[in-house]
C-alpha positions in Angstrom: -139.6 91.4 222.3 -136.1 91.7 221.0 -134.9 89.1 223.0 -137.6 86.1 221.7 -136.9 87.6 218.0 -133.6 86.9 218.1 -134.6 83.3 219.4 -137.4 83.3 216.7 -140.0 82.1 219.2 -143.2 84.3 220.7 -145.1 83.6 223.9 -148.3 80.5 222.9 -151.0 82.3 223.7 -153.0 84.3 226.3 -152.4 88.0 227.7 -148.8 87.5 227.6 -149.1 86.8 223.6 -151.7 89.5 223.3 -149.0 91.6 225.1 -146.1 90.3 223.0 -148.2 91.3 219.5 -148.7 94.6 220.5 -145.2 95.7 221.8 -144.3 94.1 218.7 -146.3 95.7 216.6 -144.6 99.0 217.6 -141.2 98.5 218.6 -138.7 98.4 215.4 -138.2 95.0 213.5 -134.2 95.3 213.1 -132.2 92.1 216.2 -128.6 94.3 214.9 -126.6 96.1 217.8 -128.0 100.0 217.9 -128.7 102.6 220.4 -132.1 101.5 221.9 -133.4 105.2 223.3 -135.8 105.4 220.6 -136.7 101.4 221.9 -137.3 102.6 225.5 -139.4 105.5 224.8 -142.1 102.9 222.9 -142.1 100.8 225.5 -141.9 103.5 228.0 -145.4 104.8 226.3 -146.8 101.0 225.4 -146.6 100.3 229.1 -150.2 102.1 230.5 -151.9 100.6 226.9 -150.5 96.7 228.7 -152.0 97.2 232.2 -155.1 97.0 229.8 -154.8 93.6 228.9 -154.7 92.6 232.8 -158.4 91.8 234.4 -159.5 94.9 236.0 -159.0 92.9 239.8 -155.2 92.6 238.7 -154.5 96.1 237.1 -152.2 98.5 239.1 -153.6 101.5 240.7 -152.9 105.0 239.5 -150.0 106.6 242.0 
């Protein structure tokens, strides 16, 4: 998300936008240099709310 902000482009459509808008929605707005801890730990708990956006056929399994 960071990375296509500072690029000021998104994904065009599909799961991979849907997935885009939410991490986006969540992670902090700021491109400047900064720790990014608090950045993993979003992502780090946006990543089982994601697998959603697969098909259920494509979804990981639970360990």
């Amino acid at each position: 998300v960071r990375a296509l902000r500072m690029q000021g482009r998104a994904p065009s459509g599909g799961p991979l936008r849907a997935a885009f808008d939410r991490a986006a929605a969540v992670l902090p707005d700021g491109v400047a240099d900064r720790p990014l801890d608090a950045d993993i730990a979003i992502a780090a708990d946006l990543v089982p709310h994601l697998a959603r956006l697969l098909p259920p056929e494509e979804r990981p399994r639970p360990l």
